[in-house]
Phi, psi and omega in degrees: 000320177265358144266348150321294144354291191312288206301359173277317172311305167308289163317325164307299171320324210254344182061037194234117190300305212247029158264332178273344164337275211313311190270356175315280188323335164293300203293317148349278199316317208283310154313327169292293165303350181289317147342277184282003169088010188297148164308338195279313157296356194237307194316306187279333160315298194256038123211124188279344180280350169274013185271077182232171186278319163281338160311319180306326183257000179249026155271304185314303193300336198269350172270342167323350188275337188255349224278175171274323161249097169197143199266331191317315183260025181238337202258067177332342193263336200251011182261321183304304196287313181294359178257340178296308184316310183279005192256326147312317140337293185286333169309291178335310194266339145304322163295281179346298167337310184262000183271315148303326170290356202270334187281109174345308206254036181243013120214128196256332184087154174302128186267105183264085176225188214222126191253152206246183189271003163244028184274163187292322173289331151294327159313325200279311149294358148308293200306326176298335171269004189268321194305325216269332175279347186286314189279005197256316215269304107012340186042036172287350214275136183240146162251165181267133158353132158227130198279140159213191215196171191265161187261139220265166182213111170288122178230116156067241220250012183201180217234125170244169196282142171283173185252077218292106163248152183267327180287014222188087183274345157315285190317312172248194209236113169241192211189163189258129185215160207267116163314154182248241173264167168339282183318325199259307155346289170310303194284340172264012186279176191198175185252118175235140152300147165167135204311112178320116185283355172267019171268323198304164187229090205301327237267334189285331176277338135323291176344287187286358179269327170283309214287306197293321170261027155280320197250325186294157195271118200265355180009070150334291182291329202272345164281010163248179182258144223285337200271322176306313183292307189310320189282337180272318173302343178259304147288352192258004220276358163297342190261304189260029183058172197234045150255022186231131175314109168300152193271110179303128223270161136000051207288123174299129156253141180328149168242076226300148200267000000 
């Protein structure tokens, strides 16, 4: 758990929302159960080896079960289909399991080697940091492109371009793109300002990132596809509610012979 923490912190810093969603939100599930006395915590505690992603994802199912809105536990048939799933679920992954193991090329075993301190591969690397501190020290050093863009300043009633300094990382905006070979780099490197990431102050930006998925909308139905939604009210209807009609198929006609 605290390095889970940790690595949130490092996302928070890094500004990347939807790693810090997602564990917010774990850490959320967890809190809850922990709350509610769920088992799934004394589990994991005294054994570290369910701390895997499928164990993790049949404790979520099984607290839907305990959960406060949910029919599941008055309707004995749709409590019957959901433990038949997960027992499927865990069979599935035990076959899945033995199946990977069967494969040459699915363990390889640890890869070790032993390099020696006058081998041709450490020269290569001496030259390379010797090269790279001589240009640090000398202020010769180009970094590979990093695309950025002007930064925007609202004047009066509309948002104008900022003036773009490479010494002044305030002035952009930057932004991520897949690099191209060694050779086409070089010709594009350059010296940019850009922002210390231990000046950044994370703790206010978790804030605002949990206070947002307490208030956000999540528009659930409106991101599936109509064939996708029709499918969860008819096997699903404990999760999307029981206020949509089911659709009627079709009756086919016969065709006379």
């Amino acid at each position: 758990m605290l390095k889970l923490r940790q690595t949130l912190v490092a996302f928070a810093i890094l500004g990347s929302n939807q790693y810090v969603d997602m564990l917010l939100l774990q850490f959320g599930i967890w809190e809850y159960q922990e709350q509610m006395q769920h088992p799934v915590i004394e589990i994991l505690k005294s054994s570290i080896g369910s701390f895997v992603g499928e164990d993790i994802e049949l404790f979520n199912r099984l607290l839907s079960q305990h959960s406060k809105h949910t029919s599941r536990r008055a309707e004995s048939e749709l409590l019957n289909s959901a433990y038949q799933s997960l027992g499927y679920l865990v069979h599935s992954g035990m076959d899945f399991n033995e199946d990977l193991l069967e494969s040459k090329h699915f363990l390889k075993g640890n890869r070790r080697y032993k390099v020696d301190i006058e081998s041709q591969e450490s020269g290569i690397v001496r030259d390379f940091l010797e090269d790279l501190y001589s240009k640090f020290e000398s202020g010769e050093f180009q970094h590979y492109y990093i695309p950025h863009k002007p930064r925007l300043k609202r004047v009066e009633n509309k948002w104008e371009n900022v003036p773009i300094n490479l010494n002044d990382y305030s002035t952009m905006r930057t932004f991520s793109k897949n690099t191209e070979t060694a050779e086409e780099e070089e010709e594009k490197a350059l010296l940019m300002s850009v922002v210390l990431l231990s000046s950044k102050d994370w703790k206010p930006f978790l804030i605002k990132q949990f206070d947002g998925l307490l208030s956000r909308n999540w528009q659930f139905k409106e991101k599936l596809k109509e064939k996708t939604l029709t499918k969860f009210y008819r096997d699903f209807p404990a999760y999307v509610g029981a206020d949509r009609p089911v659709r009627r198929e079709k009756k086919t006609k016969r065709k006379r012979s």
